[in-house]
Each structure stands twice: as C-alpha cells, then as structure tokens.
C-alpha positions as CSV (number, residue, x, y, z in Angstrom):
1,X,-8.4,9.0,3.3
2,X,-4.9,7.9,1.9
3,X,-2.2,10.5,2.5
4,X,0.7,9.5,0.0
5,X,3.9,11.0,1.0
6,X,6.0,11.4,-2.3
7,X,9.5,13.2,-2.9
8,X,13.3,11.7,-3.8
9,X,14.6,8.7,-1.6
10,X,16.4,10.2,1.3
11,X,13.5,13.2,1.3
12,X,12.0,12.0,4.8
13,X,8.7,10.0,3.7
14,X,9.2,7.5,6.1
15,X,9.9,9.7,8.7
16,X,7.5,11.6,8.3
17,X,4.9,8.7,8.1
18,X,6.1,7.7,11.6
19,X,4.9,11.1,13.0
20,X,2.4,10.7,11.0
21,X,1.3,7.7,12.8
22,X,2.1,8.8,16.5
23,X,-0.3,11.3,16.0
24,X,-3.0,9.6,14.5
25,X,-2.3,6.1,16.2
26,X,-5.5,4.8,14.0
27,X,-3.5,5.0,10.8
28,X,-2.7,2.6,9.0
29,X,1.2,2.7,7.0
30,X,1.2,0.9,3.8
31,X,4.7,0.4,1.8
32,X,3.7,-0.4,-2.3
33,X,7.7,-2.0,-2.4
34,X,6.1,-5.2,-0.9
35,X,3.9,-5.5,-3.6
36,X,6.9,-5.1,-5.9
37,X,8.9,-7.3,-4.1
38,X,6.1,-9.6,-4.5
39,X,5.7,-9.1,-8.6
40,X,10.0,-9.5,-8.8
41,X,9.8,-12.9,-7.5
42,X,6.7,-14.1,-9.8
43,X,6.8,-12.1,-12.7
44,X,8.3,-13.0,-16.0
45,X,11.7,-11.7,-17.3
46,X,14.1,-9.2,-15.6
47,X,12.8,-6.0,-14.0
48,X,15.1,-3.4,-12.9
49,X,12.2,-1.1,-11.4
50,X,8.9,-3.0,-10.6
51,X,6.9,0.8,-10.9
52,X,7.5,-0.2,-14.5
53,X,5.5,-3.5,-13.8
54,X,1.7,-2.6,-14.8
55,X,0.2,-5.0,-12.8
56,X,2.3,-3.4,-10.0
57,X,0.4,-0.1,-10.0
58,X,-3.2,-1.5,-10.2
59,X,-2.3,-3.7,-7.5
60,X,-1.0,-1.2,-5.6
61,X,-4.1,1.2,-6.3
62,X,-6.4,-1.8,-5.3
63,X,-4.4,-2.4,-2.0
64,X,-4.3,1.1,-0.8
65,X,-8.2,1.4,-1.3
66,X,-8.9,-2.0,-0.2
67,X,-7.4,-1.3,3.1
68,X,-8.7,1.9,3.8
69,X,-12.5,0.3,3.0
70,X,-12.2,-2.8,5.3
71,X,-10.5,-1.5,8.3
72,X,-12.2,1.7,8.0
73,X,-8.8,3.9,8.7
74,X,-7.0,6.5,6.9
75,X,-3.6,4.9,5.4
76,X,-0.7,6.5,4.9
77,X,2.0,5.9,2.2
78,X,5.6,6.9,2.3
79,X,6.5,5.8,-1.6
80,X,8.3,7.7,-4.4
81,X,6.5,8.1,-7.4
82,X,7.8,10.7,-10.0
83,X,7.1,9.0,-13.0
84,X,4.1,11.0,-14.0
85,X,2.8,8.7,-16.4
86,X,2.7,5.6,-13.2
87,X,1.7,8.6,-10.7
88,X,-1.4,9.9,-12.5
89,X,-2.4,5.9,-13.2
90,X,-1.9,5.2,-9.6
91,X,-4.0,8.1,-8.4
92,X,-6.9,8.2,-11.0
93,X,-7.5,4.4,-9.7
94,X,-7.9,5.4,-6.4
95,X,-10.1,8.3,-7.1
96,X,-12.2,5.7,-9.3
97,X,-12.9,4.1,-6.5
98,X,-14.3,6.8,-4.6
99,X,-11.5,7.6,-2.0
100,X,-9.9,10.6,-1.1
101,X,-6.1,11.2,-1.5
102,X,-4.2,13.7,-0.2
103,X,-0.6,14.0,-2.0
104,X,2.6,15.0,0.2
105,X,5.7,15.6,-1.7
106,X,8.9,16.1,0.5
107,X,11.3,18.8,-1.3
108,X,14.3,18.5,-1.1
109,X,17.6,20.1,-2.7
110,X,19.9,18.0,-4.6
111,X,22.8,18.4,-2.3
112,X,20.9,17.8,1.4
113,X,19.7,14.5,-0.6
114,X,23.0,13.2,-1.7
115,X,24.6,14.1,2.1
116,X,21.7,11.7,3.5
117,X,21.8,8.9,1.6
118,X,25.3,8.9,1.4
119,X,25.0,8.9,5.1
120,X,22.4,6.5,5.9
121,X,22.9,2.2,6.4
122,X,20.2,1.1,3.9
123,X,20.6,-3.0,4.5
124,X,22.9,-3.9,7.6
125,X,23.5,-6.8,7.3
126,X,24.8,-6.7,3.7
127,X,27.4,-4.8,2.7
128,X,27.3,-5.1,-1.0
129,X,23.7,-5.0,-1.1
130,X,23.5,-2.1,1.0
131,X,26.3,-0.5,-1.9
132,X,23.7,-1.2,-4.5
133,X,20.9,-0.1,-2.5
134,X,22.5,3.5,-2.0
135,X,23.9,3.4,-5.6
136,X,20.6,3.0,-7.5
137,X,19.4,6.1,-5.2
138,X,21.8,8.3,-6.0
139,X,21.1,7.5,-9.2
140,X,18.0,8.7,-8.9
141,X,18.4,11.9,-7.4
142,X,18.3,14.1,-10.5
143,X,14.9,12.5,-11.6
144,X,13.5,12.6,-8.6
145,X,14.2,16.4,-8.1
146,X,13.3,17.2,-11.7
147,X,9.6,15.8,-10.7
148,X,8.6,18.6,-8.3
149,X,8.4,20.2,-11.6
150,X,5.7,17.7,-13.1
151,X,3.1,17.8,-10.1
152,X,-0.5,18.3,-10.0
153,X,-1.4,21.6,-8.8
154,X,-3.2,19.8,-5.7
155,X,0.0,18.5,-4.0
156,X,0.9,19.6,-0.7
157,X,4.6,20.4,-1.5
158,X,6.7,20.6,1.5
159,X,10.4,21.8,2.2
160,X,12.1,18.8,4.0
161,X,14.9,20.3,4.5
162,X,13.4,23.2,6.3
163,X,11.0,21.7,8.3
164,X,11.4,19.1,11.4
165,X,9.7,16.0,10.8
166,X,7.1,17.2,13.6
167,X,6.6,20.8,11.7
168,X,6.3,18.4,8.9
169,X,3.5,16.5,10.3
170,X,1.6,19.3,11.8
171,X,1.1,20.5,8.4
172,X,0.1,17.3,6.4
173,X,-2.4,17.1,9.4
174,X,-3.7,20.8,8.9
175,X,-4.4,19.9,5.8
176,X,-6.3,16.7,6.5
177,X,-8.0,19.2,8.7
178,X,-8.8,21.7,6.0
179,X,-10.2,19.2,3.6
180,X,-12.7,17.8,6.1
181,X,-10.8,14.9,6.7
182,X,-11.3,14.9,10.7
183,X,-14.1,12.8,11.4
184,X,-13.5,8.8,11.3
185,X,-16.5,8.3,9.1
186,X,-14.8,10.7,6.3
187,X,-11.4,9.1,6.1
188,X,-12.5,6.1,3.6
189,X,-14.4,7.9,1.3
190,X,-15.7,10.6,-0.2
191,X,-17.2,13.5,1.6
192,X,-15.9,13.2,5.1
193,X,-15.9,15.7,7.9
C-alpha cells in the first residue's frame, strides 16, 4: 500500500505523515525531493523544477514500489503533485506494477496557506536560501489550489484547515481500513485485507 499525501506546500503533508507514522510505526515515509535532489546534481542543463525531469517521475514510481515490495510495508509519501500530466504518469506506474495507492490531498484555502508559509523557517541555517525557499512557495500557491479542481474522483480530499493533524490521520487510516488495507500481507499489493 502507498498512501501519497498530496495538496499545496504549507497544506500539512508532512505533518500529517508523522501521525501517520506514530500510528502505524511499520510505515515506511518516503520523500521523492531526494530523488530530485539527486537528478539536479547529475542531470544535464538547468532545471528549475525537477517534477519536470522525466526520469524523475519513473524513478520516483520505481522507488515507491520498490520499497513497498522488499520491505514488505505500507509507505507513505508527503509530496505535492498537481501537475496532472506528472500526477497521472506517476500513479499509472505504480498501478502497473500491481500496488495499491491510496491518494490524500490536503485542502487548503489560499489565505491559511500563505499565513503558514509565511510563518514557517524552511532552511535555518540560511537566510537567503530559506527567502528563496518560501518565495518559490508562495509562488506556487495559486497552482497548487487550482489543482483540487483537476483530481481523480478516487482522492481522499481532506480540509486541512479544519481538521487536526490527528482527525487528519484517523481518517486516511479509515480509509486504509475501508479498502481492505489492514492486514500486513495486503499492504504491498493488490488485494489485501
């Protein structure tokens, strides 16, 4: 099973994969911006987002699925992805390769999203880093809002804003429940429970 917890930066993925992970110690947290940290040092030319790097969302399908398969544990994955185009890619790879996916997307409204990032220390030990860090979110808000508009009728769309991190949790994992998703032999595959 890979739960992928979607919605703008500053919705609460992370969060949210943390309780996630208290509550189901025998998760696994995977974060797809290592893989693009990875492709931004060895790939050719500039890249401003690595999502737009190909390679970067078959490897990151691969990972997720290869994970899950050797350890044997559901994974969870705090990552936005509202680029349709990169989100369906991402996801029909996975399905490909026999593994259930359960998408999370944090909603959020514009304003409570701004007030947080604007709030948060993304890189403290940088200053003007951390500026560019926050920048490039906030630049990002409107798209990222426009895409709970654009998802598949399957998601499990959440209010973030409404909801404590623990409410939060209780009903990603009600929905793990529903879709058979409880016994350890169904979480890496098809047909669990």
């Amino acid at each position: 099973m890979i739960v992928w917890i979607n919605g703008a930066f500053g919705a609460g993925k992370t969060t949210l994969a943390e309780k996630l992970h208290d509550r189901l110690p025998d998760v696994l947290a995977f974060d797809p911006e290592y893989v693009g940290f990875l492709l931004r040092q060895w790939a050719p030319g500039p890249v401003a987002d690595f999502q737009d790097i190909p390679l970067w969302r078959k490897l990151t399908a691969e990972f997720a699925v290869g994970l899950c398969r050797e350890y044997q544990r559901p994974l969870v994955v705090p990552m936005t992805l509202v680029n349709t185009d990169y989100r369906d890619e991402i996801f029909d790879l996975v399905s490909q390769a026999g593994m259930d996916l359960l998408h999370v997307f944090l909603d959020v409204p514009r304003d409570e999203l701004r007030r947080r990032i604007e709030g948060q220390v993304l890189v403290p030990d940088d200053p003007d880093r951390d500026a560019r860090t926050r920048e490039f979110r906030l630049g990002n808000i409107t798209r990222c809002v426009a895409a709970s508009s654009e998802l598949p009728s399957e998601t499990l769309v959440l209010r973030g804003d409404l909801l404590t991190p623990g409410q939060l949790a209780d009903q990603v994992l009600e929905a793990i429940t529903t879709r058979g998703w409880h016994e350890p032999a169904g979480l890496c595959g098809r047909g669990g429970g």
